[in-house]
C-alpha positions as CSV (number, residue, x, y, z in Angstrom):
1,X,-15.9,30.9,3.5
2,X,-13.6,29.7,1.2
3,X,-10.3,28.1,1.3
4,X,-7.5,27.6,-1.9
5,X,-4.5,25.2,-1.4
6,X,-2.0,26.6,-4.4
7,X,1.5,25.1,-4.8
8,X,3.9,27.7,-6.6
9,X,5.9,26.1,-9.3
10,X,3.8,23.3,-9.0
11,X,6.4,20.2,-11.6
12,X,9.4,21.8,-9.9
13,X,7.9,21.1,-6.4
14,X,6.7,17.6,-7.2
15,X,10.4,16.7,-8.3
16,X,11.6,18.1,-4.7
17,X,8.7,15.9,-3.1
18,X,10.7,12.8,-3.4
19,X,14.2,14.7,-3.8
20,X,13.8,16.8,-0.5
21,X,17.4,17.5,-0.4
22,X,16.7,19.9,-3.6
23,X,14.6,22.5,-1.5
24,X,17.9,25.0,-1.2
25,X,18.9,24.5,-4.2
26,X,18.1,26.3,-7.5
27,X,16.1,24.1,-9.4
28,X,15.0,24.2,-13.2
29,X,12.5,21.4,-14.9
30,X,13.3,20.3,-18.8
31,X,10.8,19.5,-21.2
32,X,11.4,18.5,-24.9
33,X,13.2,15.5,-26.9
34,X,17.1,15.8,-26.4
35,X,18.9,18.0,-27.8
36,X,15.9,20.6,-27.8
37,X,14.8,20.3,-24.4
38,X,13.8,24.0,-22.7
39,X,12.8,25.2,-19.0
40,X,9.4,24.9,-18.6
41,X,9.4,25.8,-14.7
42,X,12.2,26.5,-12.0
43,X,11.6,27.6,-8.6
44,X,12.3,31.3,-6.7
45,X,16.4,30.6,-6.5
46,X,16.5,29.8,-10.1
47,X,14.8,32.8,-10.8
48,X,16.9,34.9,-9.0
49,X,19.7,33.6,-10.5
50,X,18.5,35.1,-13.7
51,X,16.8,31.9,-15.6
52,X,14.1,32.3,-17.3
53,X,11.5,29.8,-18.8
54,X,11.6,28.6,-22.3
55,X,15.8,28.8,-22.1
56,X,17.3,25.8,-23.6
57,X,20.0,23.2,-22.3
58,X,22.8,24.5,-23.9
59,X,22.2,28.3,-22.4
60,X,22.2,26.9,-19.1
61,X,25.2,25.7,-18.7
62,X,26.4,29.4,-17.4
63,X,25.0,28.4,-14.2
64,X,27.3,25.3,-12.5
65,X,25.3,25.5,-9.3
66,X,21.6,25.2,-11.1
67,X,20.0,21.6,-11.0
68,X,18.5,19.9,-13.6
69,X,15.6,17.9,-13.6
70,X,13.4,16.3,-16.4
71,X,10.0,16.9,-15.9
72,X,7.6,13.9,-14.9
73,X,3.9,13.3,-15.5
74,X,3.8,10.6,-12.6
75,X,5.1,12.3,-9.9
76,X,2.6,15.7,-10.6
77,X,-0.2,13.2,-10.7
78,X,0.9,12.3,-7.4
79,X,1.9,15.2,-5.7
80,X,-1.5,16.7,-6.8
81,X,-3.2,13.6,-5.6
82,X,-1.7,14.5,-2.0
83,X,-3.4,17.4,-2.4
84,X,-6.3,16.7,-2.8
85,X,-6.0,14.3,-0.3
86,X,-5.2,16.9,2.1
87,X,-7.8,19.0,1.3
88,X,-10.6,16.5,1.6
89,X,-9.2,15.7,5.4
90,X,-11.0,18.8,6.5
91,X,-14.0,18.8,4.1
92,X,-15.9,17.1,1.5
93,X,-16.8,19.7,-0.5
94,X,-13.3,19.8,-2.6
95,X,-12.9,21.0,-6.3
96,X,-9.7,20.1,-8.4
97,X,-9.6,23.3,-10.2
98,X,-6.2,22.6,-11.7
99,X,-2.6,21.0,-11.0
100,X,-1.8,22.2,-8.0
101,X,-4.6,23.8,-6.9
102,X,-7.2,23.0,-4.9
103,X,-10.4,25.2,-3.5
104,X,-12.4,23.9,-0.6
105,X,-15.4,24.8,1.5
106,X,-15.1,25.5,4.9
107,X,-18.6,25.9,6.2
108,X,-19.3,24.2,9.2
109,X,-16.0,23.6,9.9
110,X,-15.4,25.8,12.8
111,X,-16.8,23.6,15.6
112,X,-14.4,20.9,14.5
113,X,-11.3,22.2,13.8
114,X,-11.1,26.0,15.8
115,X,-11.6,29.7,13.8
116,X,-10.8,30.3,10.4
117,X,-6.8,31.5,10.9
118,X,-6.3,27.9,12.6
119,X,-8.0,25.7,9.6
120,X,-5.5,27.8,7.0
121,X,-2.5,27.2,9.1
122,X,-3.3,23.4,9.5
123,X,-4.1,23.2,6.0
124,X,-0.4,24.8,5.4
125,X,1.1,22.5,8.3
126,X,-0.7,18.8,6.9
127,X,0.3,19.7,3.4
128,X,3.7,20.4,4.5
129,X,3.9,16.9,6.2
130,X,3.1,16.3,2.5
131,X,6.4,17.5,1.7
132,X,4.0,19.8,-0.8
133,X,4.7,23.9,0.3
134,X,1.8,25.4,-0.5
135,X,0.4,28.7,-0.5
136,X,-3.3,29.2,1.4
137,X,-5.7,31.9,1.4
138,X,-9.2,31.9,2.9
139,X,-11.7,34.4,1.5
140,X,-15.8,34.1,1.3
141,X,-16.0,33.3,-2.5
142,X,-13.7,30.7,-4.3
143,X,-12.3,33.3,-6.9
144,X,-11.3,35.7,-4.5
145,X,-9.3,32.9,-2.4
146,X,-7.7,31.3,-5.7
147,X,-6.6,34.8,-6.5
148,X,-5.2,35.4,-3.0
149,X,-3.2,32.3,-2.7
150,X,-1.8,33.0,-6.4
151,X,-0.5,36.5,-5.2
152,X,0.3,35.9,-1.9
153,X,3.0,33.5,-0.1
154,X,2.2,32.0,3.3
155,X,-1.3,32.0,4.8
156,X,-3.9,34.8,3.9
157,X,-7.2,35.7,5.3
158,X,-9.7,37.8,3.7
159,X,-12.3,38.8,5.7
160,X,-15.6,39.6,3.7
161,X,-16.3,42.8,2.1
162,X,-12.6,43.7,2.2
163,X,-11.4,41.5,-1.0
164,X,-11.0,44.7,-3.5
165,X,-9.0,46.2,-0.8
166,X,-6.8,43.1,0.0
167,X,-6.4,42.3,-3.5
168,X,-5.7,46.1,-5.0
169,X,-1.8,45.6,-5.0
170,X,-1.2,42.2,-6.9
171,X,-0.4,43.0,-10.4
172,X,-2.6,42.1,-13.3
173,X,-0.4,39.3,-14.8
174,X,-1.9,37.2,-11.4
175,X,-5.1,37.9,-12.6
176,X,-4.8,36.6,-16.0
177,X,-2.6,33.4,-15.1
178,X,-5.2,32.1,-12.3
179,X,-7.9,32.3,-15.0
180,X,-6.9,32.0,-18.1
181,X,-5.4,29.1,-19.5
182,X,-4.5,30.2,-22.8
183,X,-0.7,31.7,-23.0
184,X,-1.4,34.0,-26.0
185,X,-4.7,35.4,-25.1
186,X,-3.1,36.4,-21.9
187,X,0.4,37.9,-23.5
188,X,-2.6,39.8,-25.3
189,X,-4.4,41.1,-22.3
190,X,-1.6,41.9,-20.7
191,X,0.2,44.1,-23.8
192,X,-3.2,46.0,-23.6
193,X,-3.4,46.6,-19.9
194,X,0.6,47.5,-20.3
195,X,-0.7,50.1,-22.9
196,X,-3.6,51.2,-20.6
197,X,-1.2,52.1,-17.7
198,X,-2.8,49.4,-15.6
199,X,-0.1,47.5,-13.4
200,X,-2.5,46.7,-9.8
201,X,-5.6,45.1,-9.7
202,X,-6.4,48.5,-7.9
203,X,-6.1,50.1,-11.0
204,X,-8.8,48.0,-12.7
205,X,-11.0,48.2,-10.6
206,X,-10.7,52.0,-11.0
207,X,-12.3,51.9,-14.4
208,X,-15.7,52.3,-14.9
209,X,-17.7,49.3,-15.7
210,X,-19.8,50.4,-18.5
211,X,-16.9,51.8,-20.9
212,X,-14.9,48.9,-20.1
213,X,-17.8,46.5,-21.2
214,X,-18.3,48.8,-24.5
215,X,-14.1,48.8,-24.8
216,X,-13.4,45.0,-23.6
217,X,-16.9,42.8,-23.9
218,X,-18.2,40.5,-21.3
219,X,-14.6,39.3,-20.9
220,X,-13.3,42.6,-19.4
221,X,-16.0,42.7,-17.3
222,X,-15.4,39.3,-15.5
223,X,-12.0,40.4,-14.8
224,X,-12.9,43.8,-13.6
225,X,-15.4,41.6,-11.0
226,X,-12.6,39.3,-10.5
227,X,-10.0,41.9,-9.1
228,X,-12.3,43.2,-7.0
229,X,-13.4,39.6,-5.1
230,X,-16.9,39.9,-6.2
231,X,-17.8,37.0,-8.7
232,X,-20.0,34.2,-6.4
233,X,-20.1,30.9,-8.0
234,X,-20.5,27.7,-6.2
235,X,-17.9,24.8,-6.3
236,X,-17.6,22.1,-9.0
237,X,-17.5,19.1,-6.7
238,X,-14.7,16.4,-6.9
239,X,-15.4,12.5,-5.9
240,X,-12.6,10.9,-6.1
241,X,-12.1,6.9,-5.5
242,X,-10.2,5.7,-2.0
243,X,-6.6,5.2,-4.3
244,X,-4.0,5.6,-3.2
245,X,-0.8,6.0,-5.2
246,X,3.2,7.2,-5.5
247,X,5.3,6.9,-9.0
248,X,8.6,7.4,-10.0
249,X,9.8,7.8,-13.3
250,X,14.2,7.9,-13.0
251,X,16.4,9.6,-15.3
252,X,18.7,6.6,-15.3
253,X,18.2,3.2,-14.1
254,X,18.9,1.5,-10.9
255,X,20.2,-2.4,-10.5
256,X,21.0,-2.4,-6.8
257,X,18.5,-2.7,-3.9
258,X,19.4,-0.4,-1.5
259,X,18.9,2.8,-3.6
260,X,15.5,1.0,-4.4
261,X,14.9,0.9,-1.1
262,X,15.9,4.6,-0.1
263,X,13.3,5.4,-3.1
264,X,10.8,3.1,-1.5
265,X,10.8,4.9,1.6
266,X,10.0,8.2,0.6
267,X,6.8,6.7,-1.5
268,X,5.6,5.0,2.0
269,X,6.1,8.1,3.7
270,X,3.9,9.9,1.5
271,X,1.0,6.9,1.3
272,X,1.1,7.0,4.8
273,X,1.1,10.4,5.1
274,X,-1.8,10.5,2.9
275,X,-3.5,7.8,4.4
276,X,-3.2,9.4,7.6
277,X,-4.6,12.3,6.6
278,X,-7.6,10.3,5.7
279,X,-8.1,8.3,8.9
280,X,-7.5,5.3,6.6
281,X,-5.1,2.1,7.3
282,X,-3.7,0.0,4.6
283,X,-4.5,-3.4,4.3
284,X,-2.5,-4.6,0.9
285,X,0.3,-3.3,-0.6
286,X,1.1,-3.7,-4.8
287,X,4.7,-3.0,-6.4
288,X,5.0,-2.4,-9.7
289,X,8.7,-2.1,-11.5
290,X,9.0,-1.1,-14.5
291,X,12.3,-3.0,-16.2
292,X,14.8,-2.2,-18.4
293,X,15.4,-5.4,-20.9
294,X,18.8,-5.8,-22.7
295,X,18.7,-8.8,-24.9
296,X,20.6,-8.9,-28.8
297,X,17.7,-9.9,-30.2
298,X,15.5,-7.0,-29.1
299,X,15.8,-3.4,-28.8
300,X,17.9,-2.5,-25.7
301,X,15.2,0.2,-24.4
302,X,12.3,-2.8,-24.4
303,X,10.4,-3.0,-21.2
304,X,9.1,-5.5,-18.8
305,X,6.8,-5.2,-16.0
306,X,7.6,-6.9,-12.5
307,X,5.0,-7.0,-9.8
308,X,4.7,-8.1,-6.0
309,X,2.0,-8.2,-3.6
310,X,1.6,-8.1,0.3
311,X,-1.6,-8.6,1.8
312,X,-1.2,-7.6,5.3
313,X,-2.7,-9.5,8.1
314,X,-4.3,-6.0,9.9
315,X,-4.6,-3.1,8.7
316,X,-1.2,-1.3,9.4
317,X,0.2,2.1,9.4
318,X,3.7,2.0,9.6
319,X,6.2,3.4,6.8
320,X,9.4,1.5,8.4
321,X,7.3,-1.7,8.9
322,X,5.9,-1.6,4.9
323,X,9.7,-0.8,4.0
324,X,10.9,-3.6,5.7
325,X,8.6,-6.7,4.5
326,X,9.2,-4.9,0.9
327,X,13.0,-5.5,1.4
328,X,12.8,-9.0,2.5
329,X,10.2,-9.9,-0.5
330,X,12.6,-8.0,-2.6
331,X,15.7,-10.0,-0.9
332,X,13.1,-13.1,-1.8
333,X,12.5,-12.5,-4.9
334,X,14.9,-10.1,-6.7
335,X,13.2,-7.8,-10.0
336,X,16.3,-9.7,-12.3
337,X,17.0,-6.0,-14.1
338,X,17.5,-2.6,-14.3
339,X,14.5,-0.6,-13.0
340,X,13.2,2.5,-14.7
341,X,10.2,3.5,-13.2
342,X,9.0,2.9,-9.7
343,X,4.7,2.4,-9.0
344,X,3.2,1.8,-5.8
345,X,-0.4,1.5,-4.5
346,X,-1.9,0.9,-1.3
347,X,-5.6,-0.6,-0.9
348,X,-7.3,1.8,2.0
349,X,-9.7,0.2,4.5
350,X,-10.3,1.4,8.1
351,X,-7.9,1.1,10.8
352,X,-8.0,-1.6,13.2
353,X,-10.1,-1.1,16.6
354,X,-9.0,-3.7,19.6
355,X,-10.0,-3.7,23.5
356,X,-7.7,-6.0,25.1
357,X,-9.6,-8.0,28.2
358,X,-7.5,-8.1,31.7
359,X,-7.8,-12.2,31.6
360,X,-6.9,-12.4,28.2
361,X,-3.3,-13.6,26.7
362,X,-0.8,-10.8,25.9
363,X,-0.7,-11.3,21.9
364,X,2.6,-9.8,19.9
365,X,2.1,-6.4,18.8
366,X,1.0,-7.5,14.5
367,X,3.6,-5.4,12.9
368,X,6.4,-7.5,14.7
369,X,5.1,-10.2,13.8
370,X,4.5,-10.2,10.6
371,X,8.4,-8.6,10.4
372,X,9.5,-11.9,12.1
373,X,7.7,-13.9,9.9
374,X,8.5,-12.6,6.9
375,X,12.4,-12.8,8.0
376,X,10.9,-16.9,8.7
377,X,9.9,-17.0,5.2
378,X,13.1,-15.5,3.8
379,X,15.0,-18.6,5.5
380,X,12.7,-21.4,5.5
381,X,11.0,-20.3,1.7
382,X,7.7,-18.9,0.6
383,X,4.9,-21.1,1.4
384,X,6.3,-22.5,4.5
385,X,5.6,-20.0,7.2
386,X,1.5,-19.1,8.1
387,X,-1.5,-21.1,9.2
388,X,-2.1,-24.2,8.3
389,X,-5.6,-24.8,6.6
390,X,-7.5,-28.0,5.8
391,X,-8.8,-28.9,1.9
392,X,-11.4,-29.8,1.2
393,X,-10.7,-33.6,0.3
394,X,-10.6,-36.9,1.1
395,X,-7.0,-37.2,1.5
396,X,-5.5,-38.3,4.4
397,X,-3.2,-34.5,5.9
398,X,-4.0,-32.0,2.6
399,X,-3.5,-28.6,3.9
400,X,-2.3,-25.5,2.3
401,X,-0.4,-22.8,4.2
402,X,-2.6,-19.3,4.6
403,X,-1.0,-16.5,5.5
404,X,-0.9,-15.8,9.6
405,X,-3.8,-13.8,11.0
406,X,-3.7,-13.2,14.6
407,X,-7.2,-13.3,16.7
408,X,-8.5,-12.7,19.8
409,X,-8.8,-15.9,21.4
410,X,-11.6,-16.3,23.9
411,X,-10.6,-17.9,27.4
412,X,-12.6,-21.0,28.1
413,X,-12.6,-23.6,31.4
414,X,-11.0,-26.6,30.8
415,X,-11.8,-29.5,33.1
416,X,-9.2,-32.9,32.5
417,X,-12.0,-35.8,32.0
418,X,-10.9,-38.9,33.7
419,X,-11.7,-41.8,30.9
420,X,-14.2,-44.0,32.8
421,X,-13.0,-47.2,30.9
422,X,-9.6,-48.2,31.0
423,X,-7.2,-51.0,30.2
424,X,-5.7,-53.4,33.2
425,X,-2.3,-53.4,33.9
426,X,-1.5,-56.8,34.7
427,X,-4.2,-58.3,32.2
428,X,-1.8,-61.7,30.5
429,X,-4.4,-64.1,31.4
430,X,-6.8,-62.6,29.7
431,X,-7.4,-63.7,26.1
432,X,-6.2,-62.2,23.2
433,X,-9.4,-61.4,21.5
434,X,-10.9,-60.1,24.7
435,X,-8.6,-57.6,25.6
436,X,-8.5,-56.7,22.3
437,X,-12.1,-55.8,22.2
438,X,-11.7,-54.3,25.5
439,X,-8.9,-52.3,24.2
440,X,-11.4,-51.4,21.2
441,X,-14.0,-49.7,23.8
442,X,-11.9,-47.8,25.6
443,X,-10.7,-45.6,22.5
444,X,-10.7,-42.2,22.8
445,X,-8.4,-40.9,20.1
446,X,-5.5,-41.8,17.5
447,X,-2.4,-39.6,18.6
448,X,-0.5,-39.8,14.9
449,X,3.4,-40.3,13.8
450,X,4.7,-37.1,12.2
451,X,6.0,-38.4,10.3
452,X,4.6,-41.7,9.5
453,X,7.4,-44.6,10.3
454,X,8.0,-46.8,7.6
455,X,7.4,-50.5,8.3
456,X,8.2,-53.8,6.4
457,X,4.9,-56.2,6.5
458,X,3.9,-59.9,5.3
459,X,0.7,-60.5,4.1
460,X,-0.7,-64.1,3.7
461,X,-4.3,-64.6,2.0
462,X,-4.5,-60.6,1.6
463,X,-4.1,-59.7,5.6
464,X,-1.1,-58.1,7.2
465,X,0.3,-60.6,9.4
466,X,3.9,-59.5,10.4
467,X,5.3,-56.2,11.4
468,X,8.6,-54.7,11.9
469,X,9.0,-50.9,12.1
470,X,12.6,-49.6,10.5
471,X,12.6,-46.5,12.9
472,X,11.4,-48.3,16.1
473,X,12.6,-51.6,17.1
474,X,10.0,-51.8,19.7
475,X,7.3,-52.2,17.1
476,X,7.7,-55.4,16.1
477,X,6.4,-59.0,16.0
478,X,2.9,-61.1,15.5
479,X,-0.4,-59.4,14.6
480,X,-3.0,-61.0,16.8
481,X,-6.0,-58.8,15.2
482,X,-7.1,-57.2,12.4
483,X,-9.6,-54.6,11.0
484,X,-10.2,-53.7,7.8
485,X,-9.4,-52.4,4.4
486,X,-10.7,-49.2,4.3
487,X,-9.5,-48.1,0.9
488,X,-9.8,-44.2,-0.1
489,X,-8.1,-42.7,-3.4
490,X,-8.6,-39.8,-5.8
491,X,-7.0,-37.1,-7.8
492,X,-6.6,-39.2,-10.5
493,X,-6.4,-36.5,-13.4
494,X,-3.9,-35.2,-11.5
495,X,-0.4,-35.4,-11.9
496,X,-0.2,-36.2,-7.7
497,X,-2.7,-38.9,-7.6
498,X,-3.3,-40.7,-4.6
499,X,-4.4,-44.3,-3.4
500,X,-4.3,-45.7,0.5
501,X,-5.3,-48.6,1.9
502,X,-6.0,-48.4,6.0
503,X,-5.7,-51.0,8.2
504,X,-6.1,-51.1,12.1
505,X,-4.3,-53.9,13.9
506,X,-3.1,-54.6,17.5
507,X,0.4,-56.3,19.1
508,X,1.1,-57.6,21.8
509,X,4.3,-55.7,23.6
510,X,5.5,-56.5,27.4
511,X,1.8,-58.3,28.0
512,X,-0.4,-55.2,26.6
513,X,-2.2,-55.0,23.6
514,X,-1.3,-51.8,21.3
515,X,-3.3,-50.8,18.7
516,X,-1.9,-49.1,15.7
517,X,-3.3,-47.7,12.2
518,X,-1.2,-49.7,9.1
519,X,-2.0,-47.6,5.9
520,X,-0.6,-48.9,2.3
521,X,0.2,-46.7,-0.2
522,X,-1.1,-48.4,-2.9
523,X,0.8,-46.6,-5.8
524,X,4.2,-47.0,-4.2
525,X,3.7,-50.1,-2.4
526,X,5.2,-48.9,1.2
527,X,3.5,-49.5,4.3
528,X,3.6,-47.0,6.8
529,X,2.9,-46.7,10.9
530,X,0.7,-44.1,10.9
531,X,-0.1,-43.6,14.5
532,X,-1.4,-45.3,17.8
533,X,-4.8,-45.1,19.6
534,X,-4.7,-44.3,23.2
């Protein structure tokens, strides 16, 4: 069996996708170069309204309640990419016959999904989350079911060997617009049929088949087969790349944000509706703006393209969550003009499994968090707010700031280590140089200033031999021991070269001997406490 996803007045119902507060309302799409535009498709309350297609602007204006659309090449690309995205959630065997339509096969489907009645009415339902209303018809060979959904509205099913019956009262100018696509040849059928008496598809099938092959030629033929269901043919496969995609082309532009962002929430809608329907998560999202450029010196229509990228931390499905780090990166970093047309593309990967433990840390749910730190990085600046990661250098504290990824941490045992060596307390008879190198054993790590406290120093025969910190008074007086240089530099064809000069020394404070790392910067000339050993 067969299934065919049609959409009726297919660029009038990819306008209403994104506008669905048009869905009542008569609706009539424009094509053409102003003043000349005509209708080149308008939906059921148009029609009965009396418009017709190929009127022009200026005989529309009879009708005050009838909207107006221009027509848009971006937004059918998109609403038939829903489509086809909707049809390939139930099976992989999909052909993209033609905008807005779609035939599918639905063998094997039945243990999955229920009987065939179910799979047509959740086809109808998921492309309705779509905001795409679509007609489906299920019949057991692919013409039969394109032919059913163009003639019928709703859900049809054709059970087999019944399709001449079923399909005996559509009339004959179905037949000839689901399979021809050539406007004249089918005017020219349809004059002759007219002039025949034949209104039905019953009536076709009436005639004989060998005087309408002497009459009509092979072509009569295939549509005498076609009315009655029987041509057999197998599917011409679509594979279609994991892309995801929405676009919006606006009749006039848009400076302000907050009808951006009303615009940007219907396109996440649909990529998450889409990506929904694929069992798929998205892990980046790119915005691309299309800007209007007013300058004297150039033409005022010139545009500019303006682009912005999130790379989400997990893979997320969440419409209000993407619509809300769009708006602060927005609110960041503002487009600077008019938009015109509105692109948006989500990169697809699977969605995120996790099995929390019962001794494990309760972690913040990722979408919050990356909302709070986004609202961080709105205050604070870009570049400021992530994880900080180590390059790979020489110099002393290089990082760069990576965006945050939250991970499962792994609880280990942690036992406190009592240091086996350790430092008297009442040691002042004790030389100096002995409790220095006493001091020196019993190192276990350097616990650093953040930030490093300036200090004023006087060196005699190339040794520091004075201190006195400017933040701490504390840190001050004689230094009884010293180790070093250790000199480091680089990035020198750089603009931000760097040269240091590290020196380990020890004072005596209230009878103890403290150790302390003295590093020169030897470009500035500034010495600097840079920590204490413990």
């Amino acid at each position: 069996m067969f299934a065919c996803l049609f959409i009726p007045d297919f660029p009038v119902e990819a306008i209403i996708r994104f506008e669905p507060e048009l869905r009542g309302q008569p609706v009539a799409v424009l094509a053409g170069r102003p003043p000349l535009e005509k209708v080149v498709a308008l939906n059921e309350k148009a029609r009965q309204m009396g418009v017709e297609t190929g009127a022009t602007k200026s005989q529309l204006e009879a009708w005050g309640d009838l909207v107006l659309r221009a027509r848009s090449e971006l937004q059918e690309a998109s609403a038939h990419a829903a489509l086809l995205d909707c049809a390939q959630s139930f099976s992989p065997e999909v052909e993209d016959t033609a905008p807005g339509t779609v035939l599918l096969n639905l063998a094997g489907l039945e243990p999955l999904f229920g009987p065939l009645s179910k799979i047509s009415r959740e086809l109808a339902r998921r492309a309705s989350r779509m905001e795409l209303e679509a007609n489906v018809a299920v019949a057991a060979n692919p013409d039969a079911a394109l032919l059913a959904a163009h003639g019928f509205s709703g859900v049809t099913l054709i059970s087999a060997g019944r399709e001449a019956e079923r399909l005996g009262d559509l009339p004959v100018d179905v037949l000839l617009e689901s399979f021809s696509s050539d406007a004249e040849d089918s005017a020219r059928w349809l004059e002759m049929f007219d002039r025949w008496g034949i209104r039905n598809l019953r009536a076709l099938t009436a005639l004989p088949e060998i005087p309408v092959g002497e009459r009509l030629g092979q072509q009569g033929i295939r549509l005498r087969k076609l009315a009655r269901g029987a041509v057999s043919r197998d599917l011409r496969l679509f594979e279609s790349a994991p892309i995801f995609e929405e676009d919006i082309e606006l009749e006039y532009p848009i400076v302000l944000l907050e009808p951006l962002a009303f615009l940007l929430n219907r396109m996440l809608e649909q990529v998450c509706a889409r990506l929904a329907a694929r069992a798929l998560a998205a892990q980046e999202l790119r915005l691309k703006l299309e800007l209007v450029e007013k300058s004297e010196d150039c033409d005022p229509q010139q545009t500019s393209t303006f682009t912005r990228t999130l790379r989400l931390p997990v893979p997320m499905l969440d419409a209000k969550v993407f619509l809300k780090l769009l708006q602060l990166d927005l609110q960041s970093h503002p487009p600077g003009a008019p938009i015109l047309k509105i692109h948006l593309a989500a990169e697809s990967v699977r969605p995120r499994s996790t099995q929390n433990g019962l001794f494990l840390p309760v972690f913040p749910e990722p979408e919050k968090l990356e909302l709070t730190l986004a609202r961080i990085a709105g205050i604070v600046g870009q570049g400021r707010v992530g994880a900080a990661e180590l390059l790979d250098t020489h110099r002393e504290g290089a990082f760069q700031m990576q965006p945050f990824a939250p991970t499962q941490l792994e609880t280990k045992k942690s036992t406190k280590k009592k240091s086996p060596m350790s430092v008297q307390e009442d040691n002042s008879t004790i030389p100096v140089e002995e409790r220095v190198q006493e001091k020196m054993s019993a190192v276990i790590a350097l616990r650093l200033f953040r930030p490093p406290l300036r200090a004023v120093v006087n060196v005699r025969e190339g040794k520091p031999v004075r201190l006195k910190c400017l933040q701490r008074q504390d840190f001050a007086g004689e230094i009884v021991w010293t180790a070093g240089p250790w000199r480091s530099s680089g990035d020198w064809s750089e603009q931000e070269g760097w040269s240091r000069e590290e020196w380990d020394i020890a004072l005596p404070i209230e009878n103890e001997v403290i150790l302390y790392r003295l590093v020169e910067d030897k470009l500035s000339r500034n010495w600097w406490l840079e920590g204490t050993y413990d």
